[in-house]
N, C-alpha and C positions, 0 to 999 in steps of 0.2 A: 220231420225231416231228419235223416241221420248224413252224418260224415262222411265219406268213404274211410278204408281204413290208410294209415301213411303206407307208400308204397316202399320197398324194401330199394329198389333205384328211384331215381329221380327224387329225391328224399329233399334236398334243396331247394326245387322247385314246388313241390309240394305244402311245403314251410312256406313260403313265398305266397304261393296263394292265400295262405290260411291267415298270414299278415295283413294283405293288403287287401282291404273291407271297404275301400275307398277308390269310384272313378267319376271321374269331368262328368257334368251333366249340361246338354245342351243348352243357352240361358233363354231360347226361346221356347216356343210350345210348339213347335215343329210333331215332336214324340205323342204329345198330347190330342191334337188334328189328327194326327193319324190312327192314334189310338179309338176315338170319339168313331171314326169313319171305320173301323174292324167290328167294332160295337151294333155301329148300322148295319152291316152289310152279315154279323149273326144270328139278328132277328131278321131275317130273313132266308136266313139260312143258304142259301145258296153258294155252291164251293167256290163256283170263279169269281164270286163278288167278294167273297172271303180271303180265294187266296191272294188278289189286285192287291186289295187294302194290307195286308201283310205285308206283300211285296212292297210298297209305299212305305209302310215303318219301316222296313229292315232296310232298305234303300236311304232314308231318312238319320236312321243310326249310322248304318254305316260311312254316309258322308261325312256325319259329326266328330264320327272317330277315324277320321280314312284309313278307313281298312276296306277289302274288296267286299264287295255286293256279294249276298248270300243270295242263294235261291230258296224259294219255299212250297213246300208241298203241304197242300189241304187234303187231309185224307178221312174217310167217314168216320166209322164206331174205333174206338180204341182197342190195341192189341188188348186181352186178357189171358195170363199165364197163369196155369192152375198149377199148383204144386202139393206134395200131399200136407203140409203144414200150411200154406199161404197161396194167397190169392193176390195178384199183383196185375197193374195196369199201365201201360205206355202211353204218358200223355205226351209226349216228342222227342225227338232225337235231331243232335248238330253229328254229322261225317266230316270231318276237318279234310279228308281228301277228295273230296266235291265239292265243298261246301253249300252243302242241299241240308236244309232244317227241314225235319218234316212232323208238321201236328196234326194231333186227331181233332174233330170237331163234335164229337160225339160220343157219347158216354160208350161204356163197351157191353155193360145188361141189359138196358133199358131203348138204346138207341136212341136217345134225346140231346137235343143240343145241348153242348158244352157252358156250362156260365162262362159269360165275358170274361170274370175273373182271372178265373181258374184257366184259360185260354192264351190272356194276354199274359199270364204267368209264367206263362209254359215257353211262348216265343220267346219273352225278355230273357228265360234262363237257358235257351237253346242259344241265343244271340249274345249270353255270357260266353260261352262254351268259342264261340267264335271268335272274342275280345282275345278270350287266354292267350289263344293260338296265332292272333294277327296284330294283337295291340300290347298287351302285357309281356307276350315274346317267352310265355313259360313253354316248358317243354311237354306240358302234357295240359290237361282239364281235368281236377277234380272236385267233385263235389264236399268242398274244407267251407269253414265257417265263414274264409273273405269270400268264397266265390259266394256263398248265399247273401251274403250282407249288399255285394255289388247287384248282385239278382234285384234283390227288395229295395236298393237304391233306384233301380231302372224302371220296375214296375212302377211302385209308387210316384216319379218323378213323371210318367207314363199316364197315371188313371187321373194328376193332379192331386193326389191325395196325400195326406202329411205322412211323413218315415216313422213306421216305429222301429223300436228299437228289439232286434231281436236276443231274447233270454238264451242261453247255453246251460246243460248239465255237463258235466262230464261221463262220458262211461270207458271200461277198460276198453285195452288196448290202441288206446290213442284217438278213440272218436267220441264224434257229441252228437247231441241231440238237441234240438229244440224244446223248452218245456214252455207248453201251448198254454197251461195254466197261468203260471205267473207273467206270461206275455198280457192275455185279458185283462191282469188287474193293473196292467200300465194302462194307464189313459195321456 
C-alpha cells in the first residue's frame, strides 16, 4: 500500500489526515454481528444477500458515527486496467457526491469469490473515505498513513481481531509505503 502523493492545495488537510491515525470504535460488537453475517452471506455467494448484510454494517457504522447512511453496491468480477507497465484492479470505490460505496465480489481473472478479508477491507476503507468527508470534516480523502491506520483500526475492531501495528518506509517525494516484511516479524 502506497501514499498518495501531498496534494499541492489542500496541503493542510492532507497533513491532518496523515496525523490523525486514531477513531471511536463502537464499545459493542454491533460492527462484529454484522461483519460474521457479510461472511455468511459470501459463502454463499449470492449479491443480494451480500449486498443486505453490507447495507446492515454500513447502516451500523454509520449510526455509531452519525453520519448519513451510505448506500452500497455488490457488483461481480473486479474492474481490471491493463497498462503497458502494470496491471491494476478495483476492489471499491466511495462518490462522496452520492454517497454510493461500490464493491467487487469477485476476483477480476479468475472470477472467484472475493476472501472475506480482502472484502471486508475494502468496505471498512471505502467507509473511511466516507468518515473524512462527514465526520473528520477534511476537505478531501486521501490515501495518508492516518487514513490507513483508521482503515486497519475499523477492519480489525470489525473481524474481532487484535490491531497490528502498521510499519512505514519512507519514499521520495513525500509518500510511504508499507514494508509487509517487518510487519510479519511483529507478532
Amino acid at each position: 500500500m502506497l501514499t498518495d502523493n501531498p496534494p499541492r492545495r489542500s496541503l493542510k488537510s492532507f497533513r491532518e489526515s496523515d496525523q490523525r491515525n486514531l477513531i471511536p470504535l463502537p464499545p459493542d460488537n454491533r460492527l462484529v454481528t454484522t461483519a460474521v453475517a457479510i461472511e455468511s452471506a459470501m459463502k454463499d455467494g449470492e449479491a443480494a444477500d451480500i449486498r443486505r448484510t453490507c447495507s446492515d454494517f454500513l447502516g451500523a457504522a454509520s449510526g455509531f458515527y452519525s453520519v448519513p447512511e451510505c448506500t452500497v453496491r455488490v457488483l461481480a468480477a473486479r474492474p481490471l486496467r491493463v497498462r503497458e507497465y502494470s496491471t491494476t484492479e478495483l476492489f471499491g470505490d466511495y462518490h462522496p457526491g452520492t454517497l454510493v460505496i461500490r464493491v467487487w465480489k469477485q476476483t477480476a481473472i479468475k472470477k472467484e469469490i472475493t476472501s472475506f478479508g480482502t472484502f471486508l477491507s475494502t468496505l471498512c476503507h471505502e467507509f473511511c473515505h466516507h468518515l473524512d468527508f462527514h465526520r473528520l470534516g477534511l476537505r478531501g480523502s486521501w490515501h495518508t498513513r492516518g487514513f490507513y491506520e483508521r482503515t486497519a483500526l475499523l477492519y480489525h475492531h470489525a473481524r474481532g481481531t487484535p490491531q497490528k501495528r502498521l510499519v512505514w518506509v519512507p519514499l521520495r517525494g513525500g509518500r510511504w509505503r508499507i514494508d509487509w516484511t517487518r510487519m510479519k516479524q511483529i507478532r
